[in-house]
C-alpha positions in Angstrom: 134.5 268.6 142.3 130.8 268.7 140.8 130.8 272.7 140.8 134.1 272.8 139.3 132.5 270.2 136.3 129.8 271.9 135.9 131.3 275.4 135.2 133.8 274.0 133.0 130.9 272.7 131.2 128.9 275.4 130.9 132.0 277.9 130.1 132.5 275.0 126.9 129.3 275.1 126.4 129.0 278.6 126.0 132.4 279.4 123.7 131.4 276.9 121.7 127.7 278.5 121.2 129.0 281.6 120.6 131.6 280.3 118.2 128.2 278.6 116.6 126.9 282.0 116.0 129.4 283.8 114.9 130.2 281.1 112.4 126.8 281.0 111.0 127.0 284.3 110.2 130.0 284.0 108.1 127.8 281.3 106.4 124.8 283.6 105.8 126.9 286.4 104.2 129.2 284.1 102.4 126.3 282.3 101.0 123.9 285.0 100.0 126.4 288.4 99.8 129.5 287.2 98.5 127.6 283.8 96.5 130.4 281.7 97.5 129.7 279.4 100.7 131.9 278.6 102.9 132.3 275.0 103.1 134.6 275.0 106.5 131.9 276.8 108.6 129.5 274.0 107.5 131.5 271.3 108.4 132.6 273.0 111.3 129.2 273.7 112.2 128.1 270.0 112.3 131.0 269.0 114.7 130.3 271.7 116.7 126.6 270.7 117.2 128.0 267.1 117.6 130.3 268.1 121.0 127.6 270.2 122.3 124.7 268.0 122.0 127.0 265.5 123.9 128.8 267.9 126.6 125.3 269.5 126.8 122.8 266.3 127.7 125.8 265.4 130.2 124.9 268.6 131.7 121.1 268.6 131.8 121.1 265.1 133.1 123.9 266.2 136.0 121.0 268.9 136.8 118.2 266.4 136.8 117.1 268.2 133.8 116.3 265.7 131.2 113.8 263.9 130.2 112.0 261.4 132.5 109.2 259.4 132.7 108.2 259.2 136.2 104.2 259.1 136.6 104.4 255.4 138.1 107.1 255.8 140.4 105.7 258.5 141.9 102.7 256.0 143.4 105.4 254.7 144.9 107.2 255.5 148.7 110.6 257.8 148.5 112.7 255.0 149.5 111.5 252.9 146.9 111.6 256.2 144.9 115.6 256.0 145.6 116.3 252.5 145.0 114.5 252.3 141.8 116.6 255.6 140.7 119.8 253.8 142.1 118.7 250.8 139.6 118.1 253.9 136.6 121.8 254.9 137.4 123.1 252.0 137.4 122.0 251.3 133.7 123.2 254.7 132.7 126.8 253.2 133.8 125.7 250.2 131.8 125.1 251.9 128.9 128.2 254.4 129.0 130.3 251.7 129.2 128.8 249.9 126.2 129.7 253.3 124.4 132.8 253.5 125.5 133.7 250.0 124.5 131.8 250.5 121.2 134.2 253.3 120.8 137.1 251.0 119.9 135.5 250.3 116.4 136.5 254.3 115.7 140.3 253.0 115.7 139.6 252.5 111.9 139.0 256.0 111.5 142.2 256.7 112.9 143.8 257.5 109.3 140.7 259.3 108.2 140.3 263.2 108.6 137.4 265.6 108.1 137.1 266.8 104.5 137.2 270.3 104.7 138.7 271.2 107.8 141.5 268.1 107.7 140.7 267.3 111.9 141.5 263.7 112.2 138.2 262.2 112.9 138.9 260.5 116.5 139.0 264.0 117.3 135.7 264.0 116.3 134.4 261.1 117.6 135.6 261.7 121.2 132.4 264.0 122.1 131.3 260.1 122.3 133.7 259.7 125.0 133.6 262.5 126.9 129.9 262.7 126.9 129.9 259.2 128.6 132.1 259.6 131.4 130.4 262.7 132.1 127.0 261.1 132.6 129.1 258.1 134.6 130.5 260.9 136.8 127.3 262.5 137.1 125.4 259.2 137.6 128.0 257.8 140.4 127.4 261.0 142.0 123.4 260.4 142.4 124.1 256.7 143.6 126.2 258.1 146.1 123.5 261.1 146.6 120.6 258.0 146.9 122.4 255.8 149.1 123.0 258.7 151.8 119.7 259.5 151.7 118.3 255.9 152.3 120.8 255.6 155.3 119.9 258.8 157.0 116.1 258.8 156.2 115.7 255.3 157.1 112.5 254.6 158.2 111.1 258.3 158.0 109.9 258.4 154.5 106.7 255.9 155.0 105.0 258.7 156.9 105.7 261.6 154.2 104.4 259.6 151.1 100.7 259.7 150.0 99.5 256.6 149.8 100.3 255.8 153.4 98.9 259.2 154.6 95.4 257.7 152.6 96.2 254.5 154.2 96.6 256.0 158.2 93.3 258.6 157.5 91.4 255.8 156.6 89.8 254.5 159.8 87.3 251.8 160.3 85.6 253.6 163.1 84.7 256.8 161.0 83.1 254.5 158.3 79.3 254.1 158.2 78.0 250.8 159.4 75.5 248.8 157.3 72.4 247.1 158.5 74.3 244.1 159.7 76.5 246.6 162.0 80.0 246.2 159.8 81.7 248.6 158.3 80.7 250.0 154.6 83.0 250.5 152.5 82.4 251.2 149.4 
């Protein structure tokens, strides 16, 4: 199911790129060759930077591609490592939802349409939408990813991390002894 989201977002992706291109070029000529710009490419333009921006993060984060801030947890052991993402996913959700919810307050736009192109704007405003349940789809799918690992690695990971490997090397009996015969540790 992931592979078969995944290439249907990247083929969207990339149409919708190449329709990008192609219609700033039309934008460039009309505007500086003909001096008459096109004022459906530019509206176009926008929306189409609007669905991709959404369709496209909901991609990146499915590939663990964006952006994370994770110098602390990496102090941390893996299976703390997976819970605390579990608890990062778990907000993601929360926060989708809250979108999605927040997406009711577009039902006054439901008469309105785009200016130059005449889309009705809940057409529009459904990159909102689909953005979110991808990220909730990809987001169940590294719960589900976390909570297999803890179950199969349970108890393994304490010996892989760094701080215990520090922790076992360290040994009392390779320390020097002080004057007073304990151990120095300093």
């Amino acid at each position: 199911m992931r592979n078969v989201v995944d290439s249907i977002i990247r083929v969207l992706c990339t149409a919708i790129m190449g329709i990008m291109v192609v219609a700033v070029c039309w934008q460039v000529t009309t505007r500086y060759i003909l001096n008459n710009p096109s004022t459906v490419t530019e509206e176009a333009l926008r929306y189409l930077l609007v669905w991709t921006t959404m369709v496209g993060a909901a991609y990146a984060y499915g590939k663990r591609k964006h952006l994370s801030i994770n110098i602390l947890l990496k102090k941390v052991s893996p299976s703390m490592q997976k819970i605390v993402d579990i608890g990062v996913q778990c907000l993601v959700i929360v926060f989708c939802i809250v979108v999605m919810v927040g997406l009711r307050l577009c039902a006054t736009a439901a008469d309105q349409s785009s200016a130059a192109l005449g889309i009705p704007m809940p057409y529009i405003y459904s990159c909102l939408l689909v953005g979110a349940v991808l990220f909730i789809f990809y987001a169940l799918i590294f719960i589900g990813e976390d909570v297999k690992e803890l179950r199969d690695n349970r108890g393994q990971f304490t010996a892989e991390h760094p701080i215990a490997e520090q922790k076992n090397s360290l040994h009392l009996a390779d320390t020097p002894k002080n004057e007073n015969g304990r151990n120095d540790i300093s």
